[in-house]
C-alpha positions, 0 to 999 in steps of 0.5 A: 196447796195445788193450784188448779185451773177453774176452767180445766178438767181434772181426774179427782178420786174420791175415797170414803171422806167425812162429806161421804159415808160409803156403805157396802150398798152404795158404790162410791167405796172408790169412784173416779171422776172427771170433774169441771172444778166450777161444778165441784160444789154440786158435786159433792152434793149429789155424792152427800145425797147419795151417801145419805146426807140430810134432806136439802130444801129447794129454793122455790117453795111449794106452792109457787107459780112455775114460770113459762119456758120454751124449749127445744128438746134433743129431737128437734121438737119445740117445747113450751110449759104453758101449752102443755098445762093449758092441755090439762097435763099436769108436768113432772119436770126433771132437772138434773146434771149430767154428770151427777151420779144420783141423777144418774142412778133415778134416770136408768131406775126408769122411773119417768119412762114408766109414767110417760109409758102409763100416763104420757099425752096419747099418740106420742112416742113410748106412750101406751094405747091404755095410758091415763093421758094427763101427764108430761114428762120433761128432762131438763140438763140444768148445768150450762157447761155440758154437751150433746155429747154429755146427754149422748154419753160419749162427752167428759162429763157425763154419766152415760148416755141419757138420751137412749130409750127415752121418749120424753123431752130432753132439753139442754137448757141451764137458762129454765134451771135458773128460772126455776132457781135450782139449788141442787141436783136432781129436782124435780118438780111437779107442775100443776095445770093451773101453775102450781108447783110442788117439789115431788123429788125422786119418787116412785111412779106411782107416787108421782101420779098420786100427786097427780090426784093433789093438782087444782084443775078448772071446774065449772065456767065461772070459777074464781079462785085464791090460790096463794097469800102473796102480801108481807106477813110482818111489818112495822105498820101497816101490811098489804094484804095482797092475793093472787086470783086465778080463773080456774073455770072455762070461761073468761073471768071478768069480775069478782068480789074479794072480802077482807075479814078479821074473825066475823068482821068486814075489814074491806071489799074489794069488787075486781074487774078484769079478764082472765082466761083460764089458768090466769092470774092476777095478783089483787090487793085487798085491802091493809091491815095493822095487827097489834098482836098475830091475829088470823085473817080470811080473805075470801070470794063472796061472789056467786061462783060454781066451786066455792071449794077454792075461795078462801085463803086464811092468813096469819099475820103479825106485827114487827116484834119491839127491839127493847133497845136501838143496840141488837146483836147478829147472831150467825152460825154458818155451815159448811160453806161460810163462804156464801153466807152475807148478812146487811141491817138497813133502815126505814129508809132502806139504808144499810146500817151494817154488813157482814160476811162472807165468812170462811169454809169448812173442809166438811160437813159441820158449823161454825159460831161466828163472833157475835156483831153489836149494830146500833140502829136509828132508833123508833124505826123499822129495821129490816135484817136480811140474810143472802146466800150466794148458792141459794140454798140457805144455811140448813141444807145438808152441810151442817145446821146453820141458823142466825139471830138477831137479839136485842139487849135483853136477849129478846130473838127478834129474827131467826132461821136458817133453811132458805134459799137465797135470801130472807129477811125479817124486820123488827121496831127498834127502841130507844136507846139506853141513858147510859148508852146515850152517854147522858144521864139524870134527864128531868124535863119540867114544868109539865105540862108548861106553860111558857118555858119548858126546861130539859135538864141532864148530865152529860159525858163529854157528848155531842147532843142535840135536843128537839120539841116534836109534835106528833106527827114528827115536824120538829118544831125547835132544837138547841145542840152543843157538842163536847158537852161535860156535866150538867145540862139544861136547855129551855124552850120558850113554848107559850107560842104552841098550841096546847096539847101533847109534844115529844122531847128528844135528847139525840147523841151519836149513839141514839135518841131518847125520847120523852112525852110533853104538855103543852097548856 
């Protein structure tokens, strides 16, 4: 094995590989390269990219609130996000690598400059007198490491020169990639004015100004709007259902009355109170909900306002699937790069349970099965598995279809996925643990309902135990542990002291609890 210096440049040629299938239409038959090795990863993603590899997924996702940024561009010019969009123009943002050859082959297509010619801000440089006027342009060098003399191409890591001919911003910035939580180059964005961002990647320009068309714009003076469900979508219990409210009219917007419906029924009514100015917003709870089964929610503006065409929100939200056991199995297959992939199980405290990866590489595009890992969780509690990948670009990105599982003993998918970005998770309820797991056996609680005495009765295999009375709100009331215990047990309560109606006994071991349902009279 050579042993290289991550801070060093070396000259790599790359010939036709198994991560690169080369056609006689693309040029990379033989393609020399100098290469910081820190950046060798994105670089066989621009090539896979080039040589047709699979669609990678972004890390945000449509539909996200694109963060401000203030940059100063190539020329000299300060550049802020937000006072563009508050212009109205709608930003096609470019965010890409010097020395990445796909980047590269979109930047001399000329793509960008042919919408900056035709649809730019009016006045500025490149820009046609006849231009529709509702559009900005801005090119992002995203990778720390390159120069001015990259974007100039007369640098070591760099494609050519990326600044002749071009009109629009050009800033050299890694700090707005990582805002924008950049998985692979180039992405490229589109940026509504009232923040909204959709992945438009390399299109045409005349599918990029179709886009344009797609974009929310303020309309009216008093225009509330509920652009983006932001609450859980899952949960053990009970889930906030929370939205974001955007101004979307002229004037300030100071009040507003959300309702919360299940089908034709009002769950909550929320009358909000603030002051927004266009294009703001403001993430609003609206009240919480425990669904026993998927069940479709409305949240929507009740209020009188001049678009009611941006007023709803319909939202599917879902209970915790039950774990039949407290022993689930994880279940990983990783890509290409094992080497990203880390898995944590905590408790309803927060509490990690148990962990795993990172696993190993592979030296091509594939997967790999990875032994399957048992966890044994408290049980009747909510669990929440979550998956990490250090790249941010999950599991099924172009490098083999990656994807976990977490099952119970049944064999129940209680989580699932693979395309993310650099983290999801799932959460489930688990059950009860087995007898046989709990190491006892032949559990016979009696009298019950009781009266006076109340008796649990099992079998033990050389186990430590501990038995408890609960009432319902989980206060425990009396527990009588042992340890080592072999063969038959029976442990009494004297109950006559408690008020009557309903209990829970639980029989606890180091491998789980089981519980079982009383009376008391």
């Amino acid at each position: 094995m050579l042993a290289l210096q991550e801070s060093a440049i070396y000259t790599v040629k790359i010939v036709k590989t198994s991560l690169v299938r080369a056609t006689e239409t693309q040029y990379i038959w033989l393609y020399e390269l100098k290469i910081n090795l820190n950046v060798m990863k994105k670089l066989l993603l621009s090539l896979a990219l080039i040589a047709g590899a699979s669609q990678v997924n972004a890390q945000m996702p449509d539909g996200s609130i694109a963060p401000d940024f203030t940059g100063t561009d190539y020329y000299g010019n300060t550049v802020n996000l937000y006072s563009i969009l508050d212009q109205g123009y709608t930003v096609i943002l470019d965010v890409s690598a010097t020395w990445c050859p796909p980047c590269w082959s979109y930047h001399q297509a000329g793509t960008l400059e042919d919408v900056w010619m035709n649809h730019g801000p009016a006045g500025m440089p490149g820009v046609s007198g006849s231009t529709t006027d509702d559009v900005y342009v801005i090119y992002v060098e995203g990778d720390a490491q390159t120069t001015t003399a990259d974007l100039e191409g007369t640098g070591s890591n760099t494609e050519g020169n990326w600044v002749q001919g071009v009109d629009y911003p050009i800033i050299d910035d890694a700090t707005i990639a990582s805002a924008f939580q950049i998985a692979y180059y180039p992405t490229i964005y589109t940026i509504c004015p009232n923040r909204v961002t959709i992945e438009s990647g390399q299109a045409t320009a005349s599918a990029h100004y179709a886009n344009v068309g797609n974009c929310m714009v303020a309309n009216g003076t008093n225009n509330p709007a509920l652009i983006g469900y932001t609450g859980e979508t899952s949960s053990c219990s009970s889930i906030d259902v929370t939205v974001d409210l955007q101004n979307m009219g002229s004037g300030a917007l100071t009040s507003a009355t959300i309702d919360l419906m299940d089908g034709a029924t009002l769950i909550n009514s929320v009358n909000w109170s603030g002051n927004l100015s266009t294009y703001d917003i403001e993430s609003v709870n609206v009240g919480s909900v425990t669904p026993t089964a998927p069940t479709t929610y409305t949240i929507v503006i009740s209020s009188n306002d001049d678009n009611a065409s941006d007023n709803t929100i319909n939202q599917l939200l879902s209970p915790a699937p039950d774990a039949a056991t407290n022993v689930v199995t994880v279940e990983i297959e990783t890509d290409a790069y094992g080497a990203e992939t880390t898995w944590e199980i905590r408790d309803g405290s927060n509490t990690v349970i148990d962990q795993g990866g990172p696993y190993n590489n592979l030296s091509a595009v594939g997967t790999t099965v990875q032994p399957p890992v048992d966890v044994t969780v408290p049980a009747n509690d909510c669990i929440n598995f979550i998956i990490m990948d250090s790249y941010g670009d999950g599991m099924d990105s172009g490098y083999g279809a990656g994807n976990y599982a977490v099952k119970d003993a049944n064999g129940t998918t209680l989580v699932s996925g693979g395309a993310f970005g650099d983290e999801e998770s799932g959460k489930f309820k688990s059950g009860v643990a087995s007898l046989t797991e709990l190491n006892i056996d032949a559990v016979n609680i009696y009298p019950n309902p009781a009266t006076s005495v109340l008796n649990v009765a099992f079998d033990a295999a050389n186990t430590d135990y501990t038995v408890a009375i609960l009432d319902l709100s989980g206060r425990v009331l009396a527990t009588n542990s042992a340890t080592g215990a072999n063969g038959a047990q029976t442990v009494s309560f004297p109950v006559n002291e408690l008020a009557a109606g309903s209990y829970i006994v639980t029989i606890s071991t180091g491998e789980g609890t089981h519980t079982e349902n009383v009376v008391i009279k």
